[in-house]
C-alpha positions as CSV (number, residue, x, y, z in Angstrom):
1,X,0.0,0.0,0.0
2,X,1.3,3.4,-1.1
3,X,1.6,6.4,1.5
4,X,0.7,9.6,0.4
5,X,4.2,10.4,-0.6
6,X,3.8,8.4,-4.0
7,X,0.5,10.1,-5.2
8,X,2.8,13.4,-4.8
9,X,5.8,12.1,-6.0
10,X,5.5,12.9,-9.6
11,X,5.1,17.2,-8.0
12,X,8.7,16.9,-6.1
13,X,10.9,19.2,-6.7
14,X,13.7,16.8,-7.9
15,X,11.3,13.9,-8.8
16,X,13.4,11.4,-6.3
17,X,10.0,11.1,-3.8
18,X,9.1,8.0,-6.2
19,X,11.2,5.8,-3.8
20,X,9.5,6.7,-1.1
21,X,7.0,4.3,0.6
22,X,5.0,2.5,3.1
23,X,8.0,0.4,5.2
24,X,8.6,-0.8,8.5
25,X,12.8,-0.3,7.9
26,X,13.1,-0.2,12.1
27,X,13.0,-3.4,13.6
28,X,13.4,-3.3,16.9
29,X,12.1,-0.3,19.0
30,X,14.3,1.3,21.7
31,X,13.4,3.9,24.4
32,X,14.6,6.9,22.9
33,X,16.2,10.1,25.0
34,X,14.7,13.5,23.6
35,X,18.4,14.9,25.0
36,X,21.2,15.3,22.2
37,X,24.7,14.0,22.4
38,X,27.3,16.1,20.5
39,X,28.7,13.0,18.5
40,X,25.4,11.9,17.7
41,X,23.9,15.0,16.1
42,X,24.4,16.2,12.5
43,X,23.6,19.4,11.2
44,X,22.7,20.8,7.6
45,X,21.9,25.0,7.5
46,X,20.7,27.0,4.8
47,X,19.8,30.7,5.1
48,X,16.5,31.0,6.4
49,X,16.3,26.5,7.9
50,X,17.9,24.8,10.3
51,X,18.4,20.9,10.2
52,X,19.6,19.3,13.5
53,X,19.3,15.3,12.8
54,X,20.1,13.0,16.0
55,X,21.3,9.8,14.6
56,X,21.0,7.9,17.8
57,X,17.2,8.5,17.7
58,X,16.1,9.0,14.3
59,X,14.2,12.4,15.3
60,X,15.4,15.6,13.5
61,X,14.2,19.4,14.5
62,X,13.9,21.5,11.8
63,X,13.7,25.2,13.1
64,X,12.4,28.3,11.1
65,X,15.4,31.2,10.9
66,X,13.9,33.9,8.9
67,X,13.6,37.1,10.6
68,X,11.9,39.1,11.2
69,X,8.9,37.1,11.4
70,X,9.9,33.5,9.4
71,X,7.5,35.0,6.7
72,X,7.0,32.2,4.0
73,X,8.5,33.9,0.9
74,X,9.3,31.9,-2.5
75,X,13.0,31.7,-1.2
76,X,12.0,30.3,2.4
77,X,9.6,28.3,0.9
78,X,11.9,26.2,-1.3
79,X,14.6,25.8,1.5
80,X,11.7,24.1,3.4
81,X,10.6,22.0,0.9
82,X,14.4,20.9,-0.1
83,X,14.9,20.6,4.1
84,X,12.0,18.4,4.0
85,X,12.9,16.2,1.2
86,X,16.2,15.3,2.0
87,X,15.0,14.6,5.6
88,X,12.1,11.8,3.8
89,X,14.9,10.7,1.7
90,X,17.1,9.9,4.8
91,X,16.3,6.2,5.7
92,X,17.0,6.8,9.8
93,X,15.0,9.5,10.0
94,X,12.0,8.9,11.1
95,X,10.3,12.5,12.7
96,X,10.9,15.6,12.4
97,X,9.7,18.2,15.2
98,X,8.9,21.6,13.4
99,X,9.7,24.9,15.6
100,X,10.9,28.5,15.0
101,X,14.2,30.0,16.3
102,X,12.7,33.4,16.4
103,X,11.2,34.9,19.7
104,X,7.3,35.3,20.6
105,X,6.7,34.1,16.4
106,X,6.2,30.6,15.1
107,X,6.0,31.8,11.8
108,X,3.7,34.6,10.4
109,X,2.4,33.1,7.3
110,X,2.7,33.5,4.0
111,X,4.6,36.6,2.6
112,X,2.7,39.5,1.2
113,X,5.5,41.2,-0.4
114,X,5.1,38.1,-2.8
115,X,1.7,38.8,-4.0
116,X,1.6,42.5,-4.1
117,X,2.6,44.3,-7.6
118,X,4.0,41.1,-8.4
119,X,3.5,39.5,-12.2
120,X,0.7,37.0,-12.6
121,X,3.7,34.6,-13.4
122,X,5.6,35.3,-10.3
123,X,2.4,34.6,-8.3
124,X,1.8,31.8,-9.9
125,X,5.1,30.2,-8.9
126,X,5.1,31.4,-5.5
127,X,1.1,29.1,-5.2
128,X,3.0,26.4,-6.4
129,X,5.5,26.6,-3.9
130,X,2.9,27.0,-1.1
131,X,1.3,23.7,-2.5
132,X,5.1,22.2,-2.6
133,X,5.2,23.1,1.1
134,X,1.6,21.5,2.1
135,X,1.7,18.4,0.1
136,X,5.1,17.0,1.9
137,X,4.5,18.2,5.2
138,X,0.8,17.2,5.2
139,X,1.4,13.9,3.3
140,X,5.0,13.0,4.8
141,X,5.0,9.5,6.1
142,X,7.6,10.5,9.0
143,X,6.1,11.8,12.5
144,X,5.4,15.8,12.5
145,X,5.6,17.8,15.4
146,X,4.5,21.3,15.3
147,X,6.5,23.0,18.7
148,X,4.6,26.1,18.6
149,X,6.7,29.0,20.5
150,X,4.9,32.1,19.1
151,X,2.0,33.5,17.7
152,X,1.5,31.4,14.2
153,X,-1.5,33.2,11.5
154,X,-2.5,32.6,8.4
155,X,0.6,30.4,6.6
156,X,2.3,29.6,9.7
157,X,-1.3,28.0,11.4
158,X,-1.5,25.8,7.9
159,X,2.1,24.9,8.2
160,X,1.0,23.9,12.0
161,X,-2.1,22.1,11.0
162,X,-0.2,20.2,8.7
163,X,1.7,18.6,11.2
164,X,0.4,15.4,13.2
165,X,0.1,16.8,16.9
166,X,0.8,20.5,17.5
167,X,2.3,21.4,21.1
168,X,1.6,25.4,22.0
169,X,3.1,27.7,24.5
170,X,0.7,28.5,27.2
171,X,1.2,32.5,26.7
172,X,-2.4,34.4,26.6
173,X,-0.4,36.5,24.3
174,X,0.5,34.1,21.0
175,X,-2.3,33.5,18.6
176,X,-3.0,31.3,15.9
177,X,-5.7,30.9,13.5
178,X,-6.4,31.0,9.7
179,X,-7.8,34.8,9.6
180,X,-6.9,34.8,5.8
181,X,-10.7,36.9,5.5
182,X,-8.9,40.1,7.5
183,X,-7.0,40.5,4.7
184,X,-9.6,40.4,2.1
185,X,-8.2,36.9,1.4
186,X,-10.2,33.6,0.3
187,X,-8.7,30.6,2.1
188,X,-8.4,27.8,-0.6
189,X,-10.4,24.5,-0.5
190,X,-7.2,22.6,1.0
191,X,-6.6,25.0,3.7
192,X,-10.2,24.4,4.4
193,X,-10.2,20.5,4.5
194,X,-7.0,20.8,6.8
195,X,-8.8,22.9,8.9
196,X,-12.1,20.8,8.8
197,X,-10.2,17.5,9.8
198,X,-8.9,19.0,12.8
199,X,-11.6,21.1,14.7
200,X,-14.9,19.7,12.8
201,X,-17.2,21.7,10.2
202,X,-18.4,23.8,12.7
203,X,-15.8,25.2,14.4
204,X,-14.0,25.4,10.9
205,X,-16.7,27.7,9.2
206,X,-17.0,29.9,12.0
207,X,-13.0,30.6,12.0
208,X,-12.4,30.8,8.2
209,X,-15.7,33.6,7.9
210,X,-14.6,35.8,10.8
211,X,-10.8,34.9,10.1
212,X,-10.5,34.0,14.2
213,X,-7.3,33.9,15.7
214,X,-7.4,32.2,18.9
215,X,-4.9,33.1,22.1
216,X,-3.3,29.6,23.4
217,X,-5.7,28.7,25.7
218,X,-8.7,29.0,23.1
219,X,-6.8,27.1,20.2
220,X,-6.0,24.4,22.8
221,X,-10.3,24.2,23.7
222,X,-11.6,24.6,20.2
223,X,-8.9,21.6,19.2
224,X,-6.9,23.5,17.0
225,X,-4.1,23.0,19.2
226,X,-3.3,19.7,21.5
227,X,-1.2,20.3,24.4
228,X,0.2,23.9,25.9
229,X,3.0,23.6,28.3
230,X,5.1,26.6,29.7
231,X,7.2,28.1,26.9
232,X,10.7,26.9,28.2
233,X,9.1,23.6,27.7
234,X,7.6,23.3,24.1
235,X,10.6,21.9,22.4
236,X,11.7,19.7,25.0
237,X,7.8,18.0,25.4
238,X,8.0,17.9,21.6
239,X,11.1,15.7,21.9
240,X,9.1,13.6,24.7
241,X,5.8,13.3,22.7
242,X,7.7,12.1,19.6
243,X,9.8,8.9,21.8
244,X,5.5,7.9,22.1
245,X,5.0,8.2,18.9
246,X,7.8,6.2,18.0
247,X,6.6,3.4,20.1
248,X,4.2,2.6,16.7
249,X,5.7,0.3,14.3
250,X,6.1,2.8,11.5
251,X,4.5,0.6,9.0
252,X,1.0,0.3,11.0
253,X,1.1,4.1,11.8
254,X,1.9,5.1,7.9
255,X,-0.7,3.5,6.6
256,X,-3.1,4.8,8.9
257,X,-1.9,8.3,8.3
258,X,-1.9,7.6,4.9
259,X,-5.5,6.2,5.0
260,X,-6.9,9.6,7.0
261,X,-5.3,12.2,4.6
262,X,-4.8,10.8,1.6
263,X,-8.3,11.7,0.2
264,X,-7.4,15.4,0.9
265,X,-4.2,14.9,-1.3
266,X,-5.6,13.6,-3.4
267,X,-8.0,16.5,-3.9
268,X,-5.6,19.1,-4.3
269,X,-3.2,16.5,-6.6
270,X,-6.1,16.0,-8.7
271,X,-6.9,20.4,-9.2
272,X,-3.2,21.6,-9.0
273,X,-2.9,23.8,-12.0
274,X,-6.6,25.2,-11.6
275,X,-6.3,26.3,-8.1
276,X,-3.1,27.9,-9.4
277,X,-5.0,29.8,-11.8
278,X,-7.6,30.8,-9.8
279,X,-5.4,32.4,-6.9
280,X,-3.6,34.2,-9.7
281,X,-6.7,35.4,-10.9
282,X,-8.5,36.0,-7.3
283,X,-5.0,37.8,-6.2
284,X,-3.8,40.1,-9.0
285,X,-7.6,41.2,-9.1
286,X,-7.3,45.5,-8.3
287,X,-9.8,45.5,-5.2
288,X,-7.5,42.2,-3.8
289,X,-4.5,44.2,-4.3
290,X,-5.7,47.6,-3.2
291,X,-6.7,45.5,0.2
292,X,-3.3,44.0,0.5
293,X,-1.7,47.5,0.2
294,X,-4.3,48.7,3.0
295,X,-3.6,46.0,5.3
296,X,1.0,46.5,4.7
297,X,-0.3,50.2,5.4
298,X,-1.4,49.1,9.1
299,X,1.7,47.2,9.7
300,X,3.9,50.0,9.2
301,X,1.9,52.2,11.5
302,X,2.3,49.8,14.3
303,X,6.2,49.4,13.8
304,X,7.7,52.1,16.6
């Protein structure tokens, strides 16, 4: 049985995902320390990711380094997808916690900069990339940890939701949410279903109309979040959490995974190019752009 990572292969940036599926290459399970030795870690950097890969465990933290905020610009968007790849491609590792290395910000979401006065071309590309970045993290058959230290909108919620059990630091004053609607933004279909099959219909229709974003201890009631532990603690009960989920023989839980999300793939495999078009078309549209340049007005009032 195929994980989700096949149906996508043929959309991977360097085609080599066709490898890639169900297994159980572990055989015998060990207790696994979420503490790093110095000879057992490796490291891989690019500008805006950081890959930290325990060899001992098989768990890997990949941390967001993209100041100010880890926006998710074409550039960033690429590193993380390439980060990711290479990560799947690597037969010992087998999850990979996602966090940010910036303070009070998980990441903000997806760049404006790359959708206003920008080419319907250039747009184009940068959707594509945002797809890029959904599909593998959404459909990756390794363990995902969100280890939310910050606030985490719009881009940086999907990226969150994506994941398969998001850990939140119990601060009243970090939010998260998809309020794509504030900005005079249409969430698509696939950020939809993500957001459907974690918090229910209901809760889901209520947050993409208004464009909610929900402090900590809200995202953790409505289900959008499921644990908060004092901020100190996120990555460390990330690295706890994942030694449980690594208790599951990895061929029973990939096929599982695969069998609850691979019908939301599947839907956005199946309409790639058309919801391309139509975000270029919704986005380059003057009233979308004249609320984009509204909304980067605000933001540079609030800046001191």
């Amino acid at each position: 049985m195929a994980t989700l990572l096949k149906h996508s292969a043929k959309y991977a940036l360097s085609g080599r995902l066709a490898r890639l599926g169900v297994h159980s290459r572990h055989g015998g399970l060990q207790c696994l320390q979420p503490r790093l030795l110095p000879h057992q870690r490796s490291a891989s950097t690019s500008s805006k990711i950081l890959v930290e890969m325990d060899n001992s465990t098989g768990i890997a933290v990949l941390t967001m380094k993209s100041p100010p905020v880890n926006s998710l610009s074409l550039d960033f968007l690429t590193e993380f997808s390439i980060s990711l790849e290479k990560l799947e491609l690597d037969r010992g590792c087998r999850g990979v916690i996602l966090t940010s290395a910036l303070p009070k910000i998980f990441s903000a979401g997806l760049d404006i900069m790359e959708m206003y006065g920008k080419s319907p071309e250039h747009c184009g590309e940068f959707w594509k990339a945002v797809q890029e970045m959904w599909l593998r993290l959404y459909g990756s058959s390794m363990i995902t940890i969100a280890a939310i230290n910050g606030s985490s909108p719009a881009g940086g919620c999907l990226m969150a939701l994506a994941c398969d059990y998001r850990i939140m630091a119990e601060n009243p004053k970090y939010s998260i949410g998809l309020n794509e609607t504030q900005l005079g933004i249409v969430a698509p279909f696939w950020f939809k279903d993500t957001l459907v099959n974690t918090v229910g219909n209901r809760a889901a229709e209520l947050s993409l109309q208004l464009g909610l974003l929900y402090s900590a201890p809200d995202a953790l009631r409505t289900g959008l979040v499921d644990l908060l532990v004092p901020e100190d603690k996120v990555l460390s009960t990330a690295s706890q959490t994942m030694t449980q989920w690594l208790a599951i023989p990895d061929h029973a839980r990939q096929i599982t995974k695969s069998m609850m999300r691979k019908p939301t793939v599947d839907r956005l495999l199946a309409s790639r190019e058309p919801d391309i078009n139509n975000f270029v078309s919704f986005i380059t549209k003057d009233s979308i752009q004249k609320s984009l340049r509204v909304y980067m007005e605000r933001l540079k009032q609030r800046k001191p």
